[in-house]
MOPAC internal coordinates of N, CA, C and O (Angstrom, degrees):
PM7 1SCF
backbone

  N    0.0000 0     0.00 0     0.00 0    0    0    0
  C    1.4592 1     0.00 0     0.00 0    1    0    0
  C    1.5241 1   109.60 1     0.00 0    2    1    0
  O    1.2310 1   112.18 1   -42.80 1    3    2    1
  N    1.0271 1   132.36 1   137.20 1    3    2    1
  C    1.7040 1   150.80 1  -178.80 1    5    3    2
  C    1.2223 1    98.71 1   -93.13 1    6    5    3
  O    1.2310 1   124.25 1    12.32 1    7    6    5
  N    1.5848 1   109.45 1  -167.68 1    7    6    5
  C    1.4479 1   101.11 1  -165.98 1    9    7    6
  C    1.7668 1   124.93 1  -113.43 1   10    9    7
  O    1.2310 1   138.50 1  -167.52 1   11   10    9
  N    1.7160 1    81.74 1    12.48 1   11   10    9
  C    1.6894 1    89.99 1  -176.52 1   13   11   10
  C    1.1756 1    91.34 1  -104.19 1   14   13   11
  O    1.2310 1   108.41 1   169.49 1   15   14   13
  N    1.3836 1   139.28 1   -10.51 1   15   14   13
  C    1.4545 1   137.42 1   177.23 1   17   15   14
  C    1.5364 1    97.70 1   -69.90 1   18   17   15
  O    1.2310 1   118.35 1   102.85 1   19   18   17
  N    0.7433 1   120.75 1   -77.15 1   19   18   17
  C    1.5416 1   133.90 1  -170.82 1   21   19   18
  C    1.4168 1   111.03 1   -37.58 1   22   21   19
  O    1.2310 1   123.44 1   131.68 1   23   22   21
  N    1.6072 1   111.01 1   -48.32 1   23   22   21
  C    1.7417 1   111.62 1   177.48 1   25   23   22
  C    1.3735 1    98.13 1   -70.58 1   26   25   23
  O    1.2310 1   120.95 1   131.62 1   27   26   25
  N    1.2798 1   115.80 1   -48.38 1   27   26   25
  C    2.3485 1   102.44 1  -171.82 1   29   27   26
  C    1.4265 1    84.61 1   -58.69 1   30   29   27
  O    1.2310 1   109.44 1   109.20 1   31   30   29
  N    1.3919 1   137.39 1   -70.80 1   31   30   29
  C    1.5795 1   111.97 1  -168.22 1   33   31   30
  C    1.8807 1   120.08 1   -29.31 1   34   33   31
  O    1.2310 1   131.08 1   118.29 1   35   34   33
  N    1.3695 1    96.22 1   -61.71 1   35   34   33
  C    1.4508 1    96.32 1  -169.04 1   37   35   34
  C    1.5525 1   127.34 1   -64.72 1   38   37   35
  O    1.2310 1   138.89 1  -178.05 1   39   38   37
  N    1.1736 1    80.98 1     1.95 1   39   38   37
  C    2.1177 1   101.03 1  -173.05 1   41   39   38
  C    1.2273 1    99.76 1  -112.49 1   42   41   39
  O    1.2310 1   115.01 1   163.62 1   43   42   41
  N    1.5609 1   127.07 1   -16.38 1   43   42   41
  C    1.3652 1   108.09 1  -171.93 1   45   43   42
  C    1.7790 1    91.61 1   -95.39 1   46   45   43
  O    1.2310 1   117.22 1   147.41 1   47   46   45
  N    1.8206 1   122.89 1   -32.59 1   47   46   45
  C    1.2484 1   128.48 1   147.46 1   49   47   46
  C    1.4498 1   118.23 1   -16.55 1   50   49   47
  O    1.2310 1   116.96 1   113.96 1   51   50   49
  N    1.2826 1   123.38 1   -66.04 1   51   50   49
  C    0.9203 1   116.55 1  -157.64 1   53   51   50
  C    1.9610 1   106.60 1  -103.62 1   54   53   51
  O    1.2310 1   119.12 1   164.20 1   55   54   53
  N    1.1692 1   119.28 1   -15.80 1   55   54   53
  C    1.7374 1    98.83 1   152.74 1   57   55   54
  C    1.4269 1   107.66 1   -91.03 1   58   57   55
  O    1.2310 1   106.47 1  -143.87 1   59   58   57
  N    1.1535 1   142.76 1    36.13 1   59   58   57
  C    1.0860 1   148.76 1   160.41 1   61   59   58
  C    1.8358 1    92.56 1   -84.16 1   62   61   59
  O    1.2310 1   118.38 1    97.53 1   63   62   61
  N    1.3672 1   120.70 1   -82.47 1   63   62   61
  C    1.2299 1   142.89 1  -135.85 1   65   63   62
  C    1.9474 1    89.26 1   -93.05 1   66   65   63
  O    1.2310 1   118.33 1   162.16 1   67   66   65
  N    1.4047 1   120.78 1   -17.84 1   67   66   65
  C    1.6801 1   117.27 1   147.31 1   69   67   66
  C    1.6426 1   120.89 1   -61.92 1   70   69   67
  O    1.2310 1   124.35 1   144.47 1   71   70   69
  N    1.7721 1   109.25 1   -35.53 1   71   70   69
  C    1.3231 1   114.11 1  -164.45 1   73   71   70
  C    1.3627 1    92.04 1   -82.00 1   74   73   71
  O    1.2310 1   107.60 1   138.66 1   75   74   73
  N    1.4321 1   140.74 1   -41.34 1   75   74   73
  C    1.4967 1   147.13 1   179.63 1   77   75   74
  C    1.6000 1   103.10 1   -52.03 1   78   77   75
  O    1.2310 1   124.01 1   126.88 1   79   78   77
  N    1.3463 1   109.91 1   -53.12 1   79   78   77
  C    1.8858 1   119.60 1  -178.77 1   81   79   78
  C    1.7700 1   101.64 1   -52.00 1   82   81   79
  O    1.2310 1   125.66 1   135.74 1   83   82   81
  N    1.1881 1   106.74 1   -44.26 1   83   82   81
  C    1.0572 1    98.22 1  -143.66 1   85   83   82
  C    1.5481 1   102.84 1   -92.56 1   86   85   83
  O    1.2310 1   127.39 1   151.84 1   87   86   85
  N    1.5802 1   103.39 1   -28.16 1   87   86   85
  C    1.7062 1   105.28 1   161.14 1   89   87   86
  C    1.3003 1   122.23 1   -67.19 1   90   89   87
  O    1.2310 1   115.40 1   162.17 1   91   90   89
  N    1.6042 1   126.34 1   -17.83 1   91   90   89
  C    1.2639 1   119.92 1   169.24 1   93   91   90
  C    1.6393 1   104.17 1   -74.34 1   94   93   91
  O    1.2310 1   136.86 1   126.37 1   95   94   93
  N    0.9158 1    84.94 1   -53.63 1   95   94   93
  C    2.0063 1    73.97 1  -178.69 1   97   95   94
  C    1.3480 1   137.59 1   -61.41 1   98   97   95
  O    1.2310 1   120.96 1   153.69 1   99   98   97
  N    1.4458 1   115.78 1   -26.31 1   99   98   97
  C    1.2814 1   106.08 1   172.62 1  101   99   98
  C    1.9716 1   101.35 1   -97.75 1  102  101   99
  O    1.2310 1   127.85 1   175.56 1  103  102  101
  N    1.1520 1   102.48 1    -4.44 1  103  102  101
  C    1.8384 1    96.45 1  -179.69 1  105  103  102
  C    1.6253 1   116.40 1  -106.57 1  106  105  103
  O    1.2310 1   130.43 1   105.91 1  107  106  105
  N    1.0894 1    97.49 1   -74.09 1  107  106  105
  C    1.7717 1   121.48 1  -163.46 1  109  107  106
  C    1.6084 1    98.82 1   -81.26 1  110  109  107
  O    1.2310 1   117.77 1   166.55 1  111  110  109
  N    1.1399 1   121.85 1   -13.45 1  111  110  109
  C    1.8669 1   104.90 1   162.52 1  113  111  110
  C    1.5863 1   106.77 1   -88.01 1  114  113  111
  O    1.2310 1   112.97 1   168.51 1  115  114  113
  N    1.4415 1   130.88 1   -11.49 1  115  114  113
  C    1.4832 1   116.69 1  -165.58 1  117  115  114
  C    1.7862 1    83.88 1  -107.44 1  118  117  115
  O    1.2310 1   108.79 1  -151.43 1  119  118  117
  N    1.1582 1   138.58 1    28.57 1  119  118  117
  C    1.5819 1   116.31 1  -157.84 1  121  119  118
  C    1.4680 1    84.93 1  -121.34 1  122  121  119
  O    1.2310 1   115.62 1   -63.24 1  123  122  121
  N    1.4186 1   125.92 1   116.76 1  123  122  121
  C    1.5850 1   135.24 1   143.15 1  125  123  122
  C    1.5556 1   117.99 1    10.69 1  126  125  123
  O    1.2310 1   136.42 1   105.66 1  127  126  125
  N    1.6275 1    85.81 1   -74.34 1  127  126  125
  C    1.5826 1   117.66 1  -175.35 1  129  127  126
  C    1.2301 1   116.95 1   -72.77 1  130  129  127
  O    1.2310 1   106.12 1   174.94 1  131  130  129
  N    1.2112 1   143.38 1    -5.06 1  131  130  129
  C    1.2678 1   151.77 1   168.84 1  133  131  130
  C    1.3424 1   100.01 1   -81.90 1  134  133  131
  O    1.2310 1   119.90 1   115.27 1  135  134  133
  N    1.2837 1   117.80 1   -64.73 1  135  134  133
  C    1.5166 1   118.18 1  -152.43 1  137  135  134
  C    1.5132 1   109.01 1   -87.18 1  138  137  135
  O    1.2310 1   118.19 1   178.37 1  139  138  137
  N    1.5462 1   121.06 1    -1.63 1  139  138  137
  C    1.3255 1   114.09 1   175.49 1  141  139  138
  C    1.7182 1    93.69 1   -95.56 1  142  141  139
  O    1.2310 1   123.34 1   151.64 1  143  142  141
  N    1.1829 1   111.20 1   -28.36 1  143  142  141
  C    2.1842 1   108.08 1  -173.23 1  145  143  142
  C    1.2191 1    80.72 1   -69.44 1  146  145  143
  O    1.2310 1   103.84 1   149.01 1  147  146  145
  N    1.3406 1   147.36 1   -30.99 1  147  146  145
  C    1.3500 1   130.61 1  -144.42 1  149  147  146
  C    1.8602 1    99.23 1   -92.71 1  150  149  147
  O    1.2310 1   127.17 1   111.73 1  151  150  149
  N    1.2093 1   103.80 1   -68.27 1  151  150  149
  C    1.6355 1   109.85 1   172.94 1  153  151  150
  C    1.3048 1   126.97 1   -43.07 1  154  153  151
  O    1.2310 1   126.96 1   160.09 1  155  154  153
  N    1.5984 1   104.21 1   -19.91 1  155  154  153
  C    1.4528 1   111.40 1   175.53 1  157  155  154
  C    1.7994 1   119.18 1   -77.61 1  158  157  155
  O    1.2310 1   134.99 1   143.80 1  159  158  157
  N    1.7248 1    88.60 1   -36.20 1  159  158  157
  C    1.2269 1   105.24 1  -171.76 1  161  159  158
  C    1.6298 1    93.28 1   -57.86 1  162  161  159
  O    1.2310 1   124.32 1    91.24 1  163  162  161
  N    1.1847 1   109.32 1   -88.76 1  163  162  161
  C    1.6716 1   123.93 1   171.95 1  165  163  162
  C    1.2852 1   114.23 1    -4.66 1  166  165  163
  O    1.2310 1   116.09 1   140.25 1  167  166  165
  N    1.7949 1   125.03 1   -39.75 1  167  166  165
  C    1.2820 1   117.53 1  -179.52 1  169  167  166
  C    1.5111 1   107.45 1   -98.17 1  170  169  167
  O    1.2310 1   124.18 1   179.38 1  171  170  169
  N    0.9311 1   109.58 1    -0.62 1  171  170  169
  C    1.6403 1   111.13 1   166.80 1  173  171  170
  C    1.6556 1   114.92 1   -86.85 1  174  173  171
  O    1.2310 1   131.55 1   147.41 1  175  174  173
  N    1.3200 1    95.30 1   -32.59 1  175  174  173
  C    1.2904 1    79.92 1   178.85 1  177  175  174
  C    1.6961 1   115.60 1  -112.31 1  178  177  175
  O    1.2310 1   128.97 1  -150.07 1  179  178  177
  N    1.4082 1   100.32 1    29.93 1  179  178  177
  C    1.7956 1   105.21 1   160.07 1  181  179  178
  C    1.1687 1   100.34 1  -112.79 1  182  181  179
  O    1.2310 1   104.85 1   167.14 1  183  182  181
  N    1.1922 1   145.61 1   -12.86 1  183  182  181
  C    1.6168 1   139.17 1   145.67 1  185  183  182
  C    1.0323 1   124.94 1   -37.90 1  186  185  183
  O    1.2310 1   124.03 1   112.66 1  187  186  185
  N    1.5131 1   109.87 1   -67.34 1  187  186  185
  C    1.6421 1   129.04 1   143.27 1  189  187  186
  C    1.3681 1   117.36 1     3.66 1  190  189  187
  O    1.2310 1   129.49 1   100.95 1  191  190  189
  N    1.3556 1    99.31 1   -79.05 1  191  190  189
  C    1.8833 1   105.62 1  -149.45 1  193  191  190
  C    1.5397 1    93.40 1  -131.62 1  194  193  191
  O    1.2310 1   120.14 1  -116.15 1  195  194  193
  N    1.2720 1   117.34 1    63.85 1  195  194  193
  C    1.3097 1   122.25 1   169.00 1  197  195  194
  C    1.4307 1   112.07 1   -90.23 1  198  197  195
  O    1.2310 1   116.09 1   133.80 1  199  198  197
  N    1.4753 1   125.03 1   -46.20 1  199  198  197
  C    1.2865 1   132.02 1   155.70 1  201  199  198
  C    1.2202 1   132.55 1   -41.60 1  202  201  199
  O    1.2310 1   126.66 1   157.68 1  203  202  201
  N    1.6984 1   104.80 1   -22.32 1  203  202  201
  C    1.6445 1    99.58 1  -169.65 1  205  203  202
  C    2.2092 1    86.46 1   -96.92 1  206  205  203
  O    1.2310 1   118.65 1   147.39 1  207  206  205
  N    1.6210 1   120.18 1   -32.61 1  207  206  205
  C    1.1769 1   107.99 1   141.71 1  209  207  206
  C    1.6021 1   129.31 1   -15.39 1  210  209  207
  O    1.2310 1   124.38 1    93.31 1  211  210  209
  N    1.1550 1   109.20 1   -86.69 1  211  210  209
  C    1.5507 1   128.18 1  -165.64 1  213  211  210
  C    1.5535 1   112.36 1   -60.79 1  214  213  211
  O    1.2310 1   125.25 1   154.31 1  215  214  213
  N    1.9375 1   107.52 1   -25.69 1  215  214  213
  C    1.6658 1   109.15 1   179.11 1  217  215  214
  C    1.6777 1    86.94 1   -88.87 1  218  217  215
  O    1.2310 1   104.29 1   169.48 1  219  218  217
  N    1.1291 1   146.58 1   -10.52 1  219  218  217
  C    1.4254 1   139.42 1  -168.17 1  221  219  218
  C    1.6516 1   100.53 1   -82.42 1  222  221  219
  O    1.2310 1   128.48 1   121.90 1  223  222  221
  N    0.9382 1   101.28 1   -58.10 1  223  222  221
  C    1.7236 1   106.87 1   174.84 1  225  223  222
  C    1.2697 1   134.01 1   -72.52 1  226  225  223
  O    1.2310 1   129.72 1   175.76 1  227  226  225
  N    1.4896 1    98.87 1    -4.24 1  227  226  225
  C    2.0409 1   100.08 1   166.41 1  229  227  226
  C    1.5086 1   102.39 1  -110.12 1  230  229  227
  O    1.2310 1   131.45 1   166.41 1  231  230  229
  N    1.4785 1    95.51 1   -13.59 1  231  230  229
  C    2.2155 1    82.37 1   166.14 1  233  231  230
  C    1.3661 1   102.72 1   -87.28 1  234  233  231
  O    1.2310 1   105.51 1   132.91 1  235  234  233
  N    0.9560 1   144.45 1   -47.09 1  235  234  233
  C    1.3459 1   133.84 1  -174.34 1  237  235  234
  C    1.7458 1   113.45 1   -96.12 1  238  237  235
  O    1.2310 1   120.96 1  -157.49 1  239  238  237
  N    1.5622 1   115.78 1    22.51 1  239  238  237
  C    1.5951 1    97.75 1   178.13 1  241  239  238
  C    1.3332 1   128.51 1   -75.03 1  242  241  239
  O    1.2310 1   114.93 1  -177.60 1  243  242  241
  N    1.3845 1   127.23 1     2.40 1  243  242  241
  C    1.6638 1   163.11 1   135.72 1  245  243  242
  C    1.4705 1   106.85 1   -27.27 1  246  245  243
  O    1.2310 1   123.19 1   113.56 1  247  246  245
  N    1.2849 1   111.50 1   -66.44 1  247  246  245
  C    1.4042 1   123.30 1  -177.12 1  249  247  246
  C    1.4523 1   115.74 1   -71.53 1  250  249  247
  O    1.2310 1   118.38 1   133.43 1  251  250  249
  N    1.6558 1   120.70 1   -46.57 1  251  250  249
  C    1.1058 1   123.24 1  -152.69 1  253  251  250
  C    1.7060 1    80.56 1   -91.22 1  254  253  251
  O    1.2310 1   111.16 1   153.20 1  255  254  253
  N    1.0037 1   134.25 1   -26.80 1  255  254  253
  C    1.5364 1   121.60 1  -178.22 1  257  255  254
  C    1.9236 1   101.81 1   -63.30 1  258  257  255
  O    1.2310 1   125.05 1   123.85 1  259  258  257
  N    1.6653 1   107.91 1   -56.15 1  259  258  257
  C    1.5960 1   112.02 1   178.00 1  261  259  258
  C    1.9032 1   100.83 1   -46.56 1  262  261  259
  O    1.2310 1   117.62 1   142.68 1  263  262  261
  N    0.9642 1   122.13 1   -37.32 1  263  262  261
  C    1.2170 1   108.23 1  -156.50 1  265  263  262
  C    1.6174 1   109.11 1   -92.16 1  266  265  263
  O    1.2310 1   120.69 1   154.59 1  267  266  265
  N    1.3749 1   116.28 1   -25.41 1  267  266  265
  C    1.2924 1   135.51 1   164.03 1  269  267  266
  C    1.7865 1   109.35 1   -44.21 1  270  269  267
  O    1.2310 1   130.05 1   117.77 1  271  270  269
  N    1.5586 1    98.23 1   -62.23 1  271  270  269
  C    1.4541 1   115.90 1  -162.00 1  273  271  270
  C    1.4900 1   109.14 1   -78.75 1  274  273  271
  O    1.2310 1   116.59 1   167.17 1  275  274  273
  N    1.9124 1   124.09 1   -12.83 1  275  274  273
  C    1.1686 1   135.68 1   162.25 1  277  275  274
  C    1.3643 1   121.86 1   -59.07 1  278  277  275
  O    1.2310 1   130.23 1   129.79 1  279  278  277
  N    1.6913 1    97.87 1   -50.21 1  279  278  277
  C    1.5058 1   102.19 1  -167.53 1  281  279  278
  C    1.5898 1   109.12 1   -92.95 1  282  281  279
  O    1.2310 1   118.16 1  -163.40 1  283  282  281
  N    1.4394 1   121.11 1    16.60 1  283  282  281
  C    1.4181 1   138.46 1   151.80 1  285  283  282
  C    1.2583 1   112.18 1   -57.50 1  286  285  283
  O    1.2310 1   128.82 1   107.10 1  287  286  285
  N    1.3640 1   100.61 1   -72.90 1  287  286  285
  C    1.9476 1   122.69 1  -171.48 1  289  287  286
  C    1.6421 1    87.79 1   -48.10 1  290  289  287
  O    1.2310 1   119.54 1   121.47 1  291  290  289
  N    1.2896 1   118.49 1   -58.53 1  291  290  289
  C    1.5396 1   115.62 1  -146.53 1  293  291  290
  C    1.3966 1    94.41 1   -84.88 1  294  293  291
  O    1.2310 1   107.10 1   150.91 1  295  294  293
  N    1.2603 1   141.64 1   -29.09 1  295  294  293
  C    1.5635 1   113.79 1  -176.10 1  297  295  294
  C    2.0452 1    96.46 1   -86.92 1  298  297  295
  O    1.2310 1   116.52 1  -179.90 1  299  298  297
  N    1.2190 1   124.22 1     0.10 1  299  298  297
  C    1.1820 1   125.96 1   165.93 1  301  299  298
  C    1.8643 1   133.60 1   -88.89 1  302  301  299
  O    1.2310 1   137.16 1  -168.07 1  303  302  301
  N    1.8924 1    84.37 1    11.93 1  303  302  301
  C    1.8388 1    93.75 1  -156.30 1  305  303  302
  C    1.4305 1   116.62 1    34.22 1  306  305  303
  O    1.2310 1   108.95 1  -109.92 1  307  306  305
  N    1.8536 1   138.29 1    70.08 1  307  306  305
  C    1.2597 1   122.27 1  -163.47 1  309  307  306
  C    1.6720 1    89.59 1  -146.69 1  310  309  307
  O    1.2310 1   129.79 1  -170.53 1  311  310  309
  N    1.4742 1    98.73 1     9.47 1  311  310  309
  C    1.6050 1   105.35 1   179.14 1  313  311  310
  C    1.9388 1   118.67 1   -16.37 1  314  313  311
  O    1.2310 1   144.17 1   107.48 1  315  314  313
  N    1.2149 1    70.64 1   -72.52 1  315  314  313
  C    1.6909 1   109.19 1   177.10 1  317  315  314
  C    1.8330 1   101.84 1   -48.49 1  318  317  315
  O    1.2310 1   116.18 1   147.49 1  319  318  317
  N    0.7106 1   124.86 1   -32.51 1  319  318  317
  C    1.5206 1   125.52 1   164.98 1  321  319  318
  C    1.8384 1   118.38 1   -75.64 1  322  321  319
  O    1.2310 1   129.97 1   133.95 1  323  322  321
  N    1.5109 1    98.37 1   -46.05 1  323  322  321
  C    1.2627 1    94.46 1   173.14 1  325  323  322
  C    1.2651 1   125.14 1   -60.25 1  326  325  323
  O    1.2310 1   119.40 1   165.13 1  327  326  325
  N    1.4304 1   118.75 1   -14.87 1  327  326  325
  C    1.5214 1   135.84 1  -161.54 1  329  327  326
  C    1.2730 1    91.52 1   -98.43 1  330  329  327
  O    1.2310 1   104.85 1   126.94 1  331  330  329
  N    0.8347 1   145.61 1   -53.06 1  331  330  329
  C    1.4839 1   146.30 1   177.49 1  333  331  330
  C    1.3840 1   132.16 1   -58.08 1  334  333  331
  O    1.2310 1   127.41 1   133.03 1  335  334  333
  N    1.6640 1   103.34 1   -46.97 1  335  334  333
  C    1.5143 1   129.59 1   174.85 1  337  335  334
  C    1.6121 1    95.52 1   -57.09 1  338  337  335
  O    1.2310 1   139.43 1   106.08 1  339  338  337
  N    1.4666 1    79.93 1   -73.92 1  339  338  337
  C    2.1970 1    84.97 1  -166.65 1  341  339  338
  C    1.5625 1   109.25 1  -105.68 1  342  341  339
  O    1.2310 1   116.33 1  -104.14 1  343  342  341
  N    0.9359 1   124.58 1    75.86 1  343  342  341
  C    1.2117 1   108.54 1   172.80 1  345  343  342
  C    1.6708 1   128.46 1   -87.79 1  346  345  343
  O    1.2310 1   116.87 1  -158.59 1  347  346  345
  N    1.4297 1   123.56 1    21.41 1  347  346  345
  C    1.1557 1   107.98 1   135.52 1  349  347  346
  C    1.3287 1   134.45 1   -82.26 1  350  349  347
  O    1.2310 1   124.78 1   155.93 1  351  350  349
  N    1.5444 1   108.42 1   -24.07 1  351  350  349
  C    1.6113 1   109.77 1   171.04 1  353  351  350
  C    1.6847 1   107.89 1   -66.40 1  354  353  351
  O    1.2310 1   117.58 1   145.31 1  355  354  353
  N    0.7670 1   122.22 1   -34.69 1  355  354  353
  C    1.2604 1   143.13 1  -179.40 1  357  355  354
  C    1.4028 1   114.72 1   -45.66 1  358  357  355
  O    1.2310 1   119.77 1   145.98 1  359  358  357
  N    1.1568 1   118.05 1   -34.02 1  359  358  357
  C    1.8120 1   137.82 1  -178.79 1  361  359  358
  C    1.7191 1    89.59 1  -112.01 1  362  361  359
  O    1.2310 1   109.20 1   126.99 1  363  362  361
  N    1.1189 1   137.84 1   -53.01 1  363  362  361
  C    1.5038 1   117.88 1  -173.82 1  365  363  362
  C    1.4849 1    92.55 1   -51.12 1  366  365  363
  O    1.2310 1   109.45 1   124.39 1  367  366  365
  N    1.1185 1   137.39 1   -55.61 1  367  366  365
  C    1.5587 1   132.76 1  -161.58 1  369  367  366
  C    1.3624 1   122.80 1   -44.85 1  370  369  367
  O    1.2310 1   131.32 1   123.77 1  371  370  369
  N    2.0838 1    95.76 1   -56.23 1  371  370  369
  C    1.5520 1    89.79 1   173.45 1  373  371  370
  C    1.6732 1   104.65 1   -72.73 1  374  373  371
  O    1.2310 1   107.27 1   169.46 1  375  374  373
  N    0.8952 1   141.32 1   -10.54 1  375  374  373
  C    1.7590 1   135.95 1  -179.19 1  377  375  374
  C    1.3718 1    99.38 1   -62.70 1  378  377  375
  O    1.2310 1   114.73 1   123.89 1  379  378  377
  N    1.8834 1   127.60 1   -56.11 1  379  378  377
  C    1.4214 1   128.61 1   163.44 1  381  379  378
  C    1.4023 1   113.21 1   -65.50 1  382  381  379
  O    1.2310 1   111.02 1  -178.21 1  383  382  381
  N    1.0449 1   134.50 1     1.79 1  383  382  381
  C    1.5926 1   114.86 1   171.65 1  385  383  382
  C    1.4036 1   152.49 1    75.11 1  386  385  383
  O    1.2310 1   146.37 1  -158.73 1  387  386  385
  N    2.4598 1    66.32 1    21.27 1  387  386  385
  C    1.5078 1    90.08 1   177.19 1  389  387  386
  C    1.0813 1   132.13 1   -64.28 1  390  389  387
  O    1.2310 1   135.11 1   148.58 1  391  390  389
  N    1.1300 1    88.38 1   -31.42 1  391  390  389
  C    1.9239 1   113.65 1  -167.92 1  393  391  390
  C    1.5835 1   121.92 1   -98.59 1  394  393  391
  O    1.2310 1   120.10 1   180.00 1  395  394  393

């Protein structure tokens, strides 16, 4: 592929995925019938995979606690406290990439 192939692809990509935006919005968000197949779907499939939920959050409840207790300090500007307070969590964070 050359390089005008690739841009008509990516342009025909992307008014493709404008014409999709733009049919959901003026159609399939105001339609009855959309949004009840849709909510149904959604609760079928959190019935579904509630377990793979519940195994997601005891492998990572380590992380999601570090990342919880990060974005505390930081919407509190108290960084500098957290670094001090805990500073081994403090280095796991930047190791995950919180920081």
């Amino acid at each position: 592929m050359n390089e005008n192939n690739i841009n008509d692809v990516l342009l025909k990509y992307k008014n493709k995925r404008n014409r999709e935006k733009k049919y959901y919005d003026e159609v399939l968000k105001n339609n009855d019938n959309f949004k009840n197949k849709n909510k149904l779907n959604s609760a079928t499939w959190y019935s579904n995979n509630k377990d793979k939920k519940k195994d997601y959050y005891i492998k990572n409840k380590e992380d999601l606690k570090l990342k919880s207790q990060f974005n505390y300090y930081k919407k509190n500007d108290k960084l500098d406290i957290l670094k001090t307070k805990y500073p081994e969590k403090y280095d796991l964070m930047v190791d995950k990439g919180f920081i």
